[in-house]
LUMZA-218310 format. One record per residue (C-alpha): x, y, z. Coordinates in nm, 4 decimals, padded with zeros to 6 digits, always signed. Layout:
BEGIN
<r><xx>X</xx><yy>Y</yy><zz>Z</zz></r>
...
END
This chain:
BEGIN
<r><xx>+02.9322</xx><yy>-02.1020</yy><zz>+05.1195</zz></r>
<r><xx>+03.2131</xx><yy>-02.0406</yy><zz>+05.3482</zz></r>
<r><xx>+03.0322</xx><yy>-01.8858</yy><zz>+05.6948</zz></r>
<r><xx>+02.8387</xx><yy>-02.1297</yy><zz>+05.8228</zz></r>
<r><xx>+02.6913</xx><yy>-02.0265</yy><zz>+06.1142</zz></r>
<r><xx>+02.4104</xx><yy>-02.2367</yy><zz>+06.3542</zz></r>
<r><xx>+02.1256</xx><yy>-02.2180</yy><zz>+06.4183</zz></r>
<r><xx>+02.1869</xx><yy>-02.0770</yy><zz>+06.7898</zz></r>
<r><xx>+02.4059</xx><yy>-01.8282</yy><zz>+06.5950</zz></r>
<r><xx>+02.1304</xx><yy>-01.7086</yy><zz>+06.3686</zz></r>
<r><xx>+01.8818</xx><yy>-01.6742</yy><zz>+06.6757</zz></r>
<r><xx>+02.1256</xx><yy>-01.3621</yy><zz>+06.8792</zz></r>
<r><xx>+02.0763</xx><yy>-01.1515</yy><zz>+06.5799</zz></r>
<r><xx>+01.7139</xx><yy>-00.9339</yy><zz>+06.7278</zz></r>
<r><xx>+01.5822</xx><yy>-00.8631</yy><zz>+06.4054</zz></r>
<r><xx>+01.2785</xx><yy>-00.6195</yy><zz>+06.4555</zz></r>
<r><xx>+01.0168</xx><yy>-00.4281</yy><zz>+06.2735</zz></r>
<r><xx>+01.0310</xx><yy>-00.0264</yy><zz>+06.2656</zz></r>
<r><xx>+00.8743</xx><yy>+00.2669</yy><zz>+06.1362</zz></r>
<r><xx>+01.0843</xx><yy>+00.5375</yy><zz>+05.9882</zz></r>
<r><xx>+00.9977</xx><yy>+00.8935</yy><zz>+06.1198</zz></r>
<r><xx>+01.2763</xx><yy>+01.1020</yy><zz>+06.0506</zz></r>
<r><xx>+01.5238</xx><yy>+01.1312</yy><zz>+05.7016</zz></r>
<r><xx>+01.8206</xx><yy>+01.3620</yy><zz>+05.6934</zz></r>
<r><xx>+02.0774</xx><yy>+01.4053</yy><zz>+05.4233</zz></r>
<r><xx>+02.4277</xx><yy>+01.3245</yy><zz>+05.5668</zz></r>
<r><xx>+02.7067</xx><yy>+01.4925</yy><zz>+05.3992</zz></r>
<r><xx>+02.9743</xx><yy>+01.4247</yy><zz>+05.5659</zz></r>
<r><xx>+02.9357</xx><yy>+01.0618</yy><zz>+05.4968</zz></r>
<r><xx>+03.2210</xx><yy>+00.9009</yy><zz>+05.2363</zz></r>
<r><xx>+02.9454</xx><yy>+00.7676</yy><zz>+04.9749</zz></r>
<r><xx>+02.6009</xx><yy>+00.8948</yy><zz>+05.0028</zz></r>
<r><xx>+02.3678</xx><yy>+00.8072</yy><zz>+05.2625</zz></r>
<r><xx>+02.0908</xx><yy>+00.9327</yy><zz>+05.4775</zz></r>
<r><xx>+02.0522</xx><yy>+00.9719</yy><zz>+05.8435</zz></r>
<r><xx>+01.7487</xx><yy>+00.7735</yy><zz>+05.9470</zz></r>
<r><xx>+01.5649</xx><yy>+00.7945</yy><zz>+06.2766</zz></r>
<r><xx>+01.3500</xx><yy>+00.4515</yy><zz>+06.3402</zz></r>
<r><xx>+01.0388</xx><yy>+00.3866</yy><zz>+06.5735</zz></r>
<r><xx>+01.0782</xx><yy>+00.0412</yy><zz>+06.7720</zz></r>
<r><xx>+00.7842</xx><yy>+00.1069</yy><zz>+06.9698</zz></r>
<r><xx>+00.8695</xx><yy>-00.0288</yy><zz>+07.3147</zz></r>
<r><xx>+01.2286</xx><yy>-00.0355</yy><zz>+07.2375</zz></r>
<r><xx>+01.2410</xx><yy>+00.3090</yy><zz>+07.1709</zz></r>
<r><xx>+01.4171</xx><yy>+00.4813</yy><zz>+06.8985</zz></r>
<r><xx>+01.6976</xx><yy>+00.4272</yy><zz>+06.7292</zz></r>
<r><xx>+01.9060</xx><yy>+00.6123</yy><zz>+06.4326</zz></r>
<r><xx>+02.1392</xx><yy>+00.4854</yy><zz>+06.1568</zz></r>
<r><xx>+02.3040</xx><yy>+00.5866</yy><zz>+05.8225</zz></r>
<r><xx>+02.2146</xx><yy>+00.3944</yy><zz>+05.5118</zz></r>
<r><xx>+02.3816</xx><yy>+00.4489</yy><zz>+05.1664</zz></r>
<r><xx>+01.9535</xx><yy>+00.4119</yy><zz>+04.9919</zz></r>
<r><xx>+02.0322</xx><yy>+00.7538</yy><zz>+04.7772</zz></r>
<r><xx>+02.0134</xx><yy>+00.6109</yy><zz>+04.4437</zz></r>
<r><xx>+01.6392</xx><yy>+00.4394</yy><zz>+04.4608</zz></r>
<r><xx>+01.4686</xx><yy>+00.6100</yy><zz>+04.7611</zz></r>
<r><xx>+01.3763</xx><yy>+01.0492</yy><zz>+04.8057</zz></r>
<r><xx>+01.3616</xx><yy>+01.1563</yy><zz>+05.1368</zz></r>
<r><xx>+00.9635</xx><yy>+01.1807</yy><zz>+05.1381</zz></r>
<r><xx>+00.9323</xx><yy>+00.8272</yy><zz>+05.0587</zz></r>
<r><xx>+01.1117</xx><yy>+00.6694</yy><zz>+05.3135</zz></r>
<r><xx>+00.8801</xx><yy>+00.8675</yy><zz>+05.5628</zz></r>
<r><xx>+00.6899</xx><yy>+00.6271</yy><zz>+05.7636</zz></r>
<r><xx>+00.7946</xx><yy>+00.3357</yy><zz>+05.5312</zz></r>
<r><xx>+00.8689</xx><yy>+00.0060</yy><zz>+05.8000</zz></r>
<r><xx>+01.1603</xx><yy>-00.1818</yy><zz>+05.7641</zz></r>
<r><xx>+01.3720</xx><yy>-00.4430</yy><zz>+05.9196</zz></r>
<r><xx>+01.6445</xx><yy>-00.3716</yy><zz>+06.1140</zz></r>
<r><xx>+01.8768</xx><yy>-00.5673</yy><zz>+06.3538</zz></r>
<r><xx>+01.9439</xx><yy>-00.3780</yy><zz>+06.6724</zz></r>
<r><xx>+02.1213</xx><yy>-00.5572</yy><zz>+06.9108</zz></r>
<r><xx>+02.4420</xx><yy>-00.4447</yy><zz>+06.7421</zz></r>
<r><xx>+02.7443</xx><yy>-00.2451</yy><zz>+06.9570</zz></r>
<r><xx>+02.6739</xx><yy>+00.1421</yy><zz>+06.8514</zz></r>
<r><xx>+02.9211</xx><yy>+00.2536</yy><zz>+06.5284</zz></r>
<r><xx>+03.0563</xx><yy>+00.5727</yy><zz>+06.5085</zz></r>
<r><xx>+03.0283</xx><yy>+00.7118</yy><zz>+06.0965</zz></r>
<r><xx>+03.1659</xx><yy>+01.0383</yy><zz>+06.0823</zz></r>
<r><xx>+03.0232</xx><yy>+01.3008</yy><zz>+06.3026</zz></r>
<r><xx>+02.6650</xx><yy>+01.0355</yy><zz>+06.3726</zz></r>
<r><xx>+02.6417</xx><yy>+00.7778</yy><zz>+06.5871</zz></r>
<r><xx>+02.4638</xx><yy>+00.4994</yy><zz>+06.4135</zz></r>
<r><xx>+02.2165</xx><yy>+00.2520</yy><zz>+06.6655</zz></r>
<r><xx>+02.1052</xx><yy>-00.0328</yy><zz>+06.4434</zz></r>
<r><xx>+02.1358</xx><yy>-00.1931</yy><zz>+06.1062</zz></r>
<r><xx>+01.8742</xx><yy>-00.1699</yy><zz>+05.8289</zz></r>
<r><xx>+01.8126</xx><yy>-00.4850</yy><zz>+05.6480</zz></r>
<r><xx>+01.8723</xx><yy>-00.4569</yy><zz>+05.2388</zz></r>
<r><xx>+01.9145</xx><yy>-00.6990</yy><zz>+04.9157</zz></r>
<r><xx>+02.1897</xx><yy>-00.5911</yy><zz>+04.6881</zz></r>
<r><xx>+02.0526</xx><yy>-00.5330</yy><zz>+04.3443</zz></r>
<r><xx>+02.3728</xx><yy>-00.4497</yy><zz>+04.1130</zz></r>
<r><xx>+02.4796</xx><yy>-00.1040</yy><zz>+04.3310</zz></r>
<r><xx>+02.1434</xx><yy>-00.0589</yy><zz>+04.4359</zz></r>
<r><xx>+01.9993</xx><yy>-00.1503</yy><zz>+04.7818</zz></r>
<r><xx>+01.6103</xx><yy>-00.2106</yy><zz>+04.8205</zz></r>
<r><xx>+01.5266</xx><yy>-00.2302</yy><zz>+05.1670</zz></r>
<r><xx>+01.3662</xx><yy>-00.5080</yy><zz>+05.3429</zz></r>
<r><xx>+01.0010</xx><yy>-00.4349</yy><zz>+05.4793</zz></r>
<r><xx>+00.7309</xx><yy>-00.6412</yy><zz>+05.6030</zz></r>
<r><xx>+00.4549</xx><yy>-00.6643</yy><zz>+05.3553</zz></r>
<r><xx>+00.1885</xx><yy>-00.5670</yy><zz>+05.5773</zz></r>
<r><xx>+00.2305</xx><yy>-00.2823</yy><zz>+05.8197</zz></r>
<r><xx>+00.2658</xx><yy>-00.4674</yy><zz>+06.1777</zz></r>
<r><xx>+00.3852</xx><yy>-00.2935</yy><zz>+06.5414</zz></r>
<r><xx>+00.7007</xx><yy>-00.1202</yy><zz>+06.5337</zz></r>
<r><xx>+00.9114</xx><yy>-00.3221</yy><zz>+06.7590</zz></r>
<r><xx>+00.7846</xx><yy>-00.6805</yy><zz>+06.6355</zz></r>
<r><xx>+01.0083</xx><yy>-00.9535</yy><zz>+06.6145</zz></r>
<r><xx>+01.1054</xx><yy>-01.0918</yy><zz>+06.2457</zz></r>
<r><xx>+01.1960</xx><yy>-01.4427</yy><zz>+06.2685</zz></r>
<r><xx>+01.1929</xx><yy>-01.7052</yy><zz>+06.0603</zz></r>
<r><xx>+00.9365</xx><yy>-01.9467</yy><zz>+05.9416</zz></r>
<r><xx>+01.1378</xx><yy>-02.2095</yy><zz>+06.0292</zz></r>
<r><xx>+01.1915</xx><yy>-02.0603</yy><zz>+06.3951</zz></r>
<r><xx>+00.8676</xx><yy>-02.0586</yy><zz>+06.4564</zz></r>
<r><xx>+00.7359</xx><yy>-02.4261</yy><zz>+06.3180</zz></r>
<r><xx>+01.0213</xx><yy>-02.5552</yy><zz>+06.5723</zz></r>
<r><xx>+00.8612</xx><yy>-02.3608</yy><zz>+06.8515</zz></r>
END
């Protein structure tokens, strides 16, 4: 593994819980994607792109929670300005999205176990 990163490193990335409300094709993108609009409670809302066509329909993805990390700088994609960064695994060219298994409140905090055993 070549990017090593510490622990301090690992613990400025604010990985959070949200709740998708809003899914909009976006054509102008290069490979397909749709515009998502995300709930972080408190934190307010946020919107991104994700390239999720092949495994999720619009419908689905309605009020589905996910992980995101949003303390990113805001990245112009075409014509959208995207706000965050959904969490996925790579499956092949597939992307299955990364969700808490239990619904929790939009805005919480993912960490990880071993974050919060030290704490």
């Amino acid at each position: 593994m070549d990017n090593i990163i510490t622990f301090e490193d690992f613990t400025k990335v604010d990985l959070r819980v949200g709740t998708i409300v809003e899914v909009n094709d976006f054509p102008e993108a290069r490979q397909p994607a749709f515009q998502l609009t995300i709930d972080f409670g408190a934190l307010g809302i946020k919107k991104t792109s994700a390239q999720i066509t092949t495994l999720y329909q619009k419908e689905e993805l309605l009020n589905r929670q996910i992980v995101a990390v949003i303390n990113f700088p805001k990245k112009q994609i075409a014509k959208f300005m995207s706000e965050c960064l959904i969490l996925g695994a790579v499956n092949g060219k597939d992307v299955v999205l990364l969700n808490p298994e239990n619904q929790v409140q939009n805005g919480s905090i993912a960490v990880s176990y071993t974050h919060l055993r030290a704490h």
